[in-house]
C-alpha positions in Angstrom: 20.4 -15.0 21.5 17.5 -14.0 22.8 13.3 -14.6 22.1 11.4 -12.2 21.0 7.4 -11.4 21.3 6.6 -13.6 18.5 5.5 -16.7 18.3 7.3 -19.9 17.4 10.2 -17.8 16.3 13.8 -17.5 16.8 15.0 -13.9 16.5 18.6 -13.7 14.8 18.6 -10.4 13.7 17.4 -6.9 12.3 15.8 -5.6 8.3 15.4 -2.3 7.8 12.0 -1.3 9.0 10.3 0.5 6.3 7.3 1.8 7.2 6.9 -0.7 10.0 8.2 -0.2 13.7 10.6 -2.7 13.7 10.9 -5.6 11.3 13.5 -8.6 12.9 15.0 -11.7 10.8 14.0 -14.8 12.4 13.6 -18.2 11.5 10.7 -20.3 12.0 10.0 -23.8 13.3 11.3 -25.8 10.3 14.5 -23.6 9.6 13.0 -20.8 7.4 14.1 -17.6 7.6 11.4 -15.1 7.6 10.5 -11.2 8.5 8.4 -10.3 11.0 7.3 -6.7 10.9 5.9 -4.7 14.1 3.4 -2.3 13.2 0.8 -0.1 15.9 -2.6 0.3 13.8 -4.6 2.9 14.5 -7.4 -0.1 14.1 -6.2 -2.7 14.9 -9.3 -5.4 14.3 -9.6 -4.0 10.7 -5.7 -4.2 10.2 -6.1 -7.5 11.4 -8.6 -8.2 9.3 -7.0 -6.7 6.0 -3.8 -9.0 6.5 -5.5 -11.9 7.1 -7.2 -11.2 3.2 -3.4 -10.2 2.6 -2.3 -14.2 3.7 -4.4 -15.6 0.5 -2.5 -13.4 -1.9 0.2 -14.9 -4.2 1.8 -12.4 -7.1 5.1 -12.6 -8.4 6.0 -9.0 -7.5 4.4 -8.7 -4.0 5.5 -9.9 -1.0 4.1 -12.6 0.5 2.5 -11.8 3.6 2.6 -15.4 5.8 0.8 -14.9 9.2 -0.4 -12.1 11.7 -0.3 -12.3 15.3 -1.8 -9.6 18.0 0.1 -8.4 21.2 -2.3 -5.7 22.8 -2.1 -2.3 20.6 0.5 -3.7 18.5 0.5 -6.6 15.4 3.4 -8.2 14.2 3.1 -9.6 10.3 5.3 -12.2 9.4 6.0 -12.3 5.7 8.5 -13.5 3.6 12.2 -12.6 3.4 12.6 -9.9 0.3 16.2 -9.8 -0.8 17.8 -7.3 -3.0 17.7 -2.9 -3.2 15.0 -0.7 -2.9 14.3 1.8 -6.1 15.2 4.7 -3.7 18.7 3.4 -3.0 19.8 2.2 -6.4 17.3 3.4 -9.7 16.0 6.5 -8.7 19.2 8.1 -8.3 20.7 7.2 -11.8 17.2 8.3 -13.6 16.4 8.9 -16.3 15.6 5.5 -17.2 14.6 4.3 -20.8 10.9 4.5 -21.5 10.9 1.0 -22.1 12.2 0.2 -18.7 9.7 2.4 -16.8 7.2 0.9 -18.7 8.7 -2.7 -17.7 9.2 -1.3 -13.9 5.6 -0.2 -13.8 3.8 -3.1 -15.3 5.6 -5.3 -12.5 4.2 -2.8 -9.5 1.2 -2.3 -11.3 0.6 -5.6 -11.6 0.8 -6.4 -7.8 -1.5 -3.4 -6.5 -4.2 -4.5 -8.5 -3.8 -7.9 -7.0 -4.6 -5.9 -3.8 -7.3 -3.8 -5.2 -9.1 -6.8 -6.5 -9.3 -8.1 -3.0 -10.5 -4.5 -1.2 -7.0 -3.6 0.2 -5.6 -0.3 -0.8 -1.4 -0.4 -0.1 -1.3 3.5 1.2 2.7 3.7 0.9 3.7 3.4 -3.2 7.3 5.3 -2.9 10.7 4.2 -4.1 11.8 2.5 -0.8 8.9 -0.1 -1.2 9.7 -1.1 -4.2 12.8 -3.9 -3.7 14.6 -4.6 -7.1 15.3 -8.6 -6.5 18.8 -10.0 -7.8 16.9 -11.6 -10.3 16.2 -8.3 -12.0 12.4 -8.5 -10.9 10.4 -6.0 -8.4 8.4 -6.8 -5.5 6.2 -4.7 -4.1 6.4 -4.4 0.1 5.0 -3.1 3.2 1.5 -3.5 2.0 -1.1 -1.3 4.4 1.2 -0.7 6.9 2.0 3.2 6.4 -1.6 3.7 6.0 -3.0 1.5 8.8 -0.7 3.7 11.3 -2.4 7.1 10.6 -2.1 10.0 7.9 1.2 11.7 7.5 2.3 15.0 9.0 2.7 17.4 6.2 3.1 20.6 8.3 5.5 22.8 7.4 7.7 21.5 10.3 8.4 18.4 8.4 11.0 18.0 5.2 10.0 18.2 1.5 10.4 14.1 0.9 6.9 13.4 3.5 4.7 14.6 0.8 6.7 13.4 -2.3 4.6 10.5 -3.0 1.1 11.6 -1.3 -2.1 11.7 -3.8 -4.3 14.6 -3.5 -7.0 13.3 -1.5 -4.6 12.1 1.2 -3.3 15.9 1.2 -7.2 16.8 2.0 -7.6 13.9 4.8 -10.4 12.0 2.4 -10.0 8.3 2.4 -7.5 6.2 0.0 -9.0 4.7 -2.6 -7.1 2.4 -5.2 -6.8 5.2 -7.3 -4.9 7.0 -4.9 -2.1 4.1 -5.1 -2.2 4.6 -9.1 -1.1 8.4 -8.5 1.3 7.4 -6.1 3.2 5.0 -8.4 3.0 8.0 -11.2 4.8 10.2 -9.3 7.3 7.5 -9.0 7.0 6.5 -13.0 7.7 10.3 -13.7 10.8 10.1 -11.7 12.1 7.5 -13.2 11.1 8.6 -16.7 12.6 12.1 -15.9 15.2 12.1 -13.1 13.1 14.3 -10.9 10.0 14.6 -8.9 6.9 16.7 -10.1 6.5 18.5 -7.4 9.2 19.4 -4.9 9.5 22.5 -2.1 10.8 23.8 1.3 8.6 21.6 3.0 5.9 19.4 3.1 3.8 22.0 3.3 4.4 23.3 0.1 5.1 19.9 -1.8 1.7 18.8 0.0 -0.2 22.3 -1.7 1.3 21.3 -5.2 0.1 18.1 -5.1 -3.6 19.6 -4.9 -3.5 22.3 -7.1 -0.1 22.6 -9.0 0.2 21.4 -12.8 2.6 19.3 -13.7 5.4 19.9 -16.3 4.8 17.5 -19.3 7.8 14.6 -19.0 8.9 14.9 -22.4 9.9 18.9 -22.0 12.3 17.4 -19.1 13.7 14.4 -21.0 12.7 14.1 -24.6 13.4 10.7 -24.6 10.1 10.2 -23.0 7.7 8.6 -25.6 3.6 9.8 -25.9 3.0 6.8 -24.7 4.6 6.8 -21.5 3.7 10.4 -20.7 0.2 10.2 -21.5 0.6 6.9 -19.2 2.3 9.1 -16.5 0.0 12.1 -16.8 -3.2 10.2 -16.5 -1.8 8.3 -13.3 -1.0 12.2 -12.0 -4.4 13.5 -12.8 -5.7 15.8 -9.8 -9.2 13.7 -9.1 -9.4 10.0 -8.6 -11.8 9.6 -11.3 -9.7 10.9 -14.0 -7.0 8.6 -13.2 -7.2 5.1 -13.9 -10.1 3.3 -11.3 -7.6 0.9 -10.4 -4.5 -0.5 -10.9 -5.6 -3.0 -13.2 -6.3 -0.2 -16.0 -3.3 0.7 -15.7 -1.6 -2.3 -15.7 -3.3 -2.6 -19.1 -2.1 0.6 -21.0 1.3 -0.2 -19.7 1.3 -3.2 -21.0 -0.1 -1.9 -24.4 2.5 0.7 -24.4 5.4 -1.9 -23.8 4.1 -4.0 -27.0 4.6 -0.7 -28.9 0.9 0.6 -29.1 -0.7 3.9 -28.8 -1.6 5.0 -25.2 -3.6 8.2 -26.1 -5.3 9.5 -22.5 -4.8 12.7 -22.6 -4.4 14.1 -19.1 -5.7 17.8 -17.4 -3.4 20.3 -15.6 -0.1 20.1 -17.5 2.4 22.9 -17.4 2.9 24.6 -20.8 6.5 24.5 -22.1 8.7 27.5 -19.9 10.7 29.1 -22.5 6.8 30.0 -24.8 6.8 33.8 -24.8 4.1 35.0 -22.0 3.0 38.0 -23.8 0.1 36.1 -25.4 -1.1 34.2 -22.3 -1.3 37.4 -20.3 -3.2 39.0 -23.3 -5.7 36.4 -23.4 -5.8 36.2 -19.4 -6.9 39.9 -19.2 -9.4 39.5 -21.8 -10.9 36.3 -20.4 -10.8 38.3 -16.7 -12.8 41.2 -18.6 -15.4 39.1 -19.5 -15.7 37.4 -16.5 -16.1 41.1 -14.6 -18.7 41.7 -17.2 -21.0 38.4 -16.8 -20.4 38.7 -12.7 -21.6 42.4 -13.1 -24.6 41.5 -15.5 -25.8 38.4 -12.8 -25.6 40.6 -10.0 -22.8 39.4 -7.9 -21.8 43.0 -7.8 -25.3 44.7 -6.7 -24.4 44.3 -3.0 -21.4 45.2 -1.2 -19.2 42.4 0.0 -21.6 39.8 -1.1 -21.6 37.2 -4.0 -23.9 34.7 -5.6 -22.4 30.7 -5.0 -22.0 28.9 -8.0 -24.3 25.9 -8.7 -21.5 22.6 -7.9 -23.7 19.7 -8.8 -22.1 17.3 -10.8 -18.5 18.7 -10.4 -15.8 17.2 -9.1 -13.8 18.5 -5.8 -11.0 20.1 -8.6 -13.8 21.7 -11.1 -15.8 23.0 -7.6 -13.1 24.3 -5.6 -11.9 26.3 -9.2 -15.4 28.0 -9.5 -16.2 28.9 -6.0 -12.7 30.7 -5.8 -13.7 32.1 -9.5 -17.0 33.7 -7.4 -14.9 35.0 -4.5 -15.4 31.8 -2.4 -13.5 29.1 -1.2 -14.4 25.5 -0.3 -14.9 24.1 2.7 -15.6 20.7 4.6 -16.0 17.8 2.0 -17.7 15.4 2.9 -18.2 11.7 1.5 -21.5 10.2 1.2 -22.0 6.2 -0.6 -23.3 6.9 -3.7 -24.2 4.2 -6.3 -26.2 6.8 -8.6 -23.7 9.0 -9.4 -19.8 9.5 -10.5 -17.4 8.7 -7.5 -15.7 11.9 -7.0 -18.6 14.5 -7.8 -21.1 16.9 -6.1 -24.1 15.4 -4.7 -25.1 18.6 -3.0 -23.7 21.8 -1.0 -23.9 24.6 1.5 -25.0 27.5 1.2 -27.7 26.6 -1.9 -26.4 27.6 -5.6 -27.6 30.6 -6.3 -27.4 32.3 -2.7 -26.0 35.3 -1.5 -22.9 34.6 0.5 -20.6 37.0 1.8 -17.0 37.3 -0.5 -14.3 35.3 1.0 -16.6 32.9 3.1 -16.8 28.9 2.2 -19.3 26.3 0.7 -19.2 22.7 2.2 -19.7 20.0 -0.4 -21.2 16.5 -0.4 -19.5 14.2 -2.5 -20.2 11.0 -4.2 -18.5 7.8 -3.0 -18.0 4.4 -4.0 -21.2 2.2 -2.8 -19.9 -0.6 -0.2 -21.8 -3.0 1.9 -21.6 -5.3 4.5 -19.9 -8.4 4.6 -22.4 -11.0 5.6 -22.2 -13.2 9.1 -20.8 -16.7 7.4 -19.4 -18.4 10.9 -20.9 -21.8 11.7 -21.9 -22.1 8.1 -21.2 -25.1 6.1 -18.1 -24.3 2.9 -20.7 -24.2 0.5 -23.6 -22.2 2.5 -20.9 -19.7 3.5 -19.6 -19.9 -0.5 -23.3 -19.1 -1.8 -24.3 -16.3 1.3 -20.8 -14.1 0.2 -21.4 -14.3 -3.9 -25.1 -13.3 -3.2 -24.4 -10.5 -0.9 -21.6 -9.2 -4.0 -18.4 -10.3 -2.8 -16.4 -12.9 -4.1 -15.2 -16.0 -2.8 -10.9 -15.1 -1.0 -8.8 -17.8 0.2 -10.1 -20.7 2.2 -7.8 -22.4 4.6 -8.3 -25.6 6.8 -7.9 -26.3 10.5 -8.1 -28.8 13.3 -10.9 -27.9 15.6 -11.8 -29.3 18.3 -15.5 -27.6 19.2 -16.1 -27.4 15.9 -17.5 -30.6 12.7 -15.4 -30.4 9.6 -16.8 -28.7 7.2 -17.9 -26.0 9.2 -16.3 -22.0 9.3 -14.5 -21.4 12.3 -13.2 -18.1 11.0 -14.0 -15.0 8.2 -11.5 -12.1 6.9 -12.9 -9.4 7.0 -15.3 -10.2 10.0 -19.0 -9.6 9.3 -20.4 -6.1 9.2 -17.2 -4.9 7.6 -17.7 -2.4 4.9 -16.3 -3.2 1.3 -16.8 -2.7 -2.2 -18.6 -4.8 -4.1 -16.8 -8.0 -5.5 -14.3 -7.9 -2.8 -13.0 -11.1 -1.3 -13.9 -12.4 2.3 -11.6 -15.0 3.3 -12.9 -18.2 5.1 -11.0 -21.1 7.2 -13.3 -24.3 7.5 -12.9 -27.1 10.5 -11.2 -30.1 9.7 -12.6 -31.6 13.2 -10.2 -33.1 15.8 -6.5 -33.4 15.1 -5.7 -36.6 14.7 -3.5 -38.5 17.5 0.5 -37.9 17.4 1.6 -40.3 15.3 3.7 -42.9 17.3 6.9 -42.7 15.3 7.0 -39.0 16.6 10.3 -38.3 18.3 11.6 -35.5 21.4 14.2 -33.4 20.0 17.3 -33.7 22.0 19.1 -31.4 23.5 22.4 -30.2 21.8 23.4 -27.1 23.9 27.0 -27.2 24.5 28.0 -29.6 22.1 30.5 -29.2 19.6 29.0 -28.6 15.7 30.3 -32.4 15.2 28.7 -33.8 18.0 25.2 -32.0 18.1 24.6 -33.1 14.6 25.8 -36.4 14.9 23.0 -36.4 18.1 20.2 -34.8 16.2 20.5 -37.3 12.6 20.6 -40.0 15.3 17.6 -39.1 16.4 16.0 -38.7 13.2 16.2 -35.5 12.4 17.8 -33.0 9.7 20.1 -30.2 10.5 20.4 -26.6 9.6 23.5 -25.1 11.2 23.7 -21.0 11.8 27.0 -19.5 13.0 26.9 -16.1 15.3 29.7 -14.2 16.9 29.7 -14.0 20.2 32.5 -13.9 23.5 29.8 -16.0 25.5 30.8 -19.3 24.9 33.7 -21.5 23.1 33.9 -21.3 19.4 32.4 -24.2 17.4 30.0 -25.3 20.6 25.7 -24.8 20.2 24.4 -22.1 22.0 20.7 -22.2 20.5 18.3 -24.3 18.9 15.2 -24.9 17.0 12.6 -26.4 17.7 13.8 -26.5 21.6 14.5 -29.7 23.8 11.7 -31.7 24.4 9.8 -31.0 21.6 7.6 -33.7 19.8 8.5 -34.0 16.3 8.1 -36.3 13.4 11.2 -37.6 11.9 12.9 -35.5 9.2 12.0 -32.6 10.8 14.9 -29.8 10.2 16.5 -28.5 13.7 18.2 -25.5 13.3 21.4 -25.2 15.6 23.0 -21.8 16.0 26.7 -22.5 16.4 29.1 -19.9 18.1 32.0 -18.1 16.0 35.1 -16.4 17.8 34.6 -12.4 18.0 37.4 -10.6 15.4 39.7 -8.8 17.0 41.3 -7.0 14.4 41.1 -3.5 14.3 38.5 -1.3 11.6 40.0 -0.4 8.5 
């Protein structure tokens, strides 16, 4: 058995990585089995910094992320173990689900991201496979910034349909996640569980990717009746094209789902829907041709048509990136570069301003660049050396809200005082965020003098090493591996190792050898 880069942990074997690089089973210090995840931020301070917010979270359905360690470019997380089956390998597939249950399924999820959004951590990766039904019947939520923090996804038509399955709009567009991008994402997986398909699928990423942005979306109930209002206009809001026209953040949504589950009336009626297939099209291509005369005629009358292969741009203000892009392609345009620009005066989402001018002459076919509103964030003040309550008083008045403090010896540092912040100062975040603090406790204390060395039990039999260790004080955990390396029944690995200091009643783990089977594969 061998060590691996962590820290105070015993590697003893291998979890399916998710959207981490690796994630191994080990067991920690005191017998504990726990995961720890390797992941290669593209920034790794701020990753750093978002995980150590992530250690102060406790929610029923998300996993519990325990500690964070750096090793040059790369970080491992440790977290908690997560038994059970993701969505992707056991619900999905036997969709459609009752509406009641997708509402149950959702509220649990739900329920966890906006623990995240009300600490300034967007997750990034909502899909089937990070959502882990637990035997108890329950879901946890995993994997918590780690897709995001290692770059955005290829969606080239190179890669298969199921990269852009779960992506939100603005992700498709490279603009920055936002917790209403994690609401989409878990309505694309509500409508396939409320359905038994996806709403959008393709050859390719590509094209899955495109749909996202600009596709409507079949109304759940003409796919499974079963559907109630509710639900779909639940579903249908969470899949709305803009950010703002979905809920802000997962708490929102947490709520209607939680109306909708105690039988009330969800009525937000969403934009972009499908209509119903088998409708006869002779009216809609009626009224399409009239409404395309009419537009011909008001172009014609404001002079778009006076010069040759020029148009007049559309005035944008106030629209959002959806509305725009549909009326400069309505003028013979198309949009260009958006850009985001902290906005606390106006509508996150909309048109601040744009290039060329409204009302210029721009040549048919070329593109206006857009300014857009974002959410206002600001700094997170400098609280090291600080006393708890100065630090307590300098993050409420600069807008944030107090995280999770923790305590450790120091030995430079008076109790009382913060030795470290999450995120670290300067950091940009949305107001009422939480910044983490850990305040000295001063000097450890002395080793007490009833500490004991852990002996070592390498090569003993399971009898005898036990025998040995409760002897000395200690409890046992015993862990059995197969392995041609050395006699059955004997110890081949411990923890903690020989020679370390430990207060009685301490729990030793001892890894105990099994004979290899021999019998052939069925």
């Amino acid at each position: 058995m061998t060590n691996g880069p962590e820290f105070g942990y015993q590697i003893v074997g291998e979890l399916p990585h998710g959207d981490a690089l690796r994630v191994m089973r080990a067991v920690d210090e005191w017998g504990k089995e726990v995961a720890l995840k390797e992941v290669a931020p593209r920034d790794v301070e701020r990753f750093l910094d978002e995980m150590a917010v992530a250690t102060g979270i406790d929610d029923p359905h998300l996993e519990r992320v325990v500690a964070r360690e750096r090793r040059g470019e790369l970080v491992y997380v440790t977290t908690e173990v997560v038994s059970g089956v993701d969505l992707g390998q056991d619900v999905a597939p036997s969709a459609p689900l009752p509406a009641a249950t997708v509402e149950a399924y959702g509220a649990q999820v739900a329920s966890a991201l906006a623990s995240l959004h009300a600490r300034g951590i967007v997750h990034g990766g909502v899909k089937p496979s990070t959502i882990i039904l637990t035997p108890s019947g329950g879901l946890k939520l995993v994997d918590m910034g780690l897709a995001r923090a290692q770059g955005p996804k290829d969606l080239s038509e190179e890669e298969p349909a199921s990269a852009a399955w779960y992506v939100s709009p603005e992700e498709v567009m490279g603009r920055p996640l936002v917790p209403a991008s994690d609401v989409y994402s878990l309505g694309v997986v509500l409508y396939q569980l409320a359905t038994g398909r996806l709403p959008f699928d393709g050859r390719n990423a590509f094209k899955v990717a495109q749909a996202h942005v600009d596709a409507p979306v079949t109304a759940p109930h003409l796919i499974n009746p079963a559907v109630t209002e509710s639900l779909e206009n639940v579903i249908l809001r969470c899949l709305s094209k803009a950010p703002e026209d979905r809920y802000v953040t997962a708490t929102d949504l947490l709520r209607a789902l939680e109306r909708a589950l105690q039988g009330g009336s969800v009525r937000e009626a969403p934009v972009s829907v499908a209509a119903e297939k088998k409708r006869p099209l002779w009216p809609w291509i009626a009224a399409v041709a009239v409404a395309a005369v009419a537009v011909v005629a008001v172009l014609w009358a404001s002079g778009v048509f006076t010069q040759s292969g020029s148009v007049t741009v559309p005035d944008l203000a106030g629209m959002t990136v959806t509305d725009a892009k549909t009326a400069v392609a309505g003028a013979g345009l198309r949009l260009g570069t958006v850009t985001d620009e902290p906005s606390s005066e106006q509508p996150q989402g909309t048109v601040l301003a744009q290039t060329p001018k409204a009302g210029a002459e721009a040549d048919e076919g070329s593109s206006v660049d857009v300014v857009v509103a974002a959410a206002a964030t600001r700094a997170v003040p400098n609280v090291m050396g600080l006393s708890q309550a100065a630090a307590t008083a300098a993050i409420t008045d600069a807008g944030f809200a107090l995280g999770a403090v923790s305590a450790v010896y120091d030995e430079s540092a008076p109790a009382g005082q913060v030795v470290d912040q999450a995120p670290a100062a300067g950091t940009q975040l949305l107001p009422n965020s939480q910044v983490a603090i850990t305040v000295s406790q001063g000097p450890a204390p002395s080793a007490s003098p009833k500490a004991a060395v852990v002996p070592d039990v390498a090569g003993q039999t399971q009898e005898q090493a036990v025998n040995t260790l409760q002897t000395a004080g200690f409890t046992v955990v015993v862990g059995k591996v197969p392995t041609a390396s050395a006699p059955a029944g004997t110890v081949i690995d411990q923890t903690p190792s020989a020679g370390v200091i430990a207060q009685p009643g301490t729990s030793v783990t001892i890894i105990v050898a099994e004979a290899v089977s021999t019998s052939p594969a069925p």
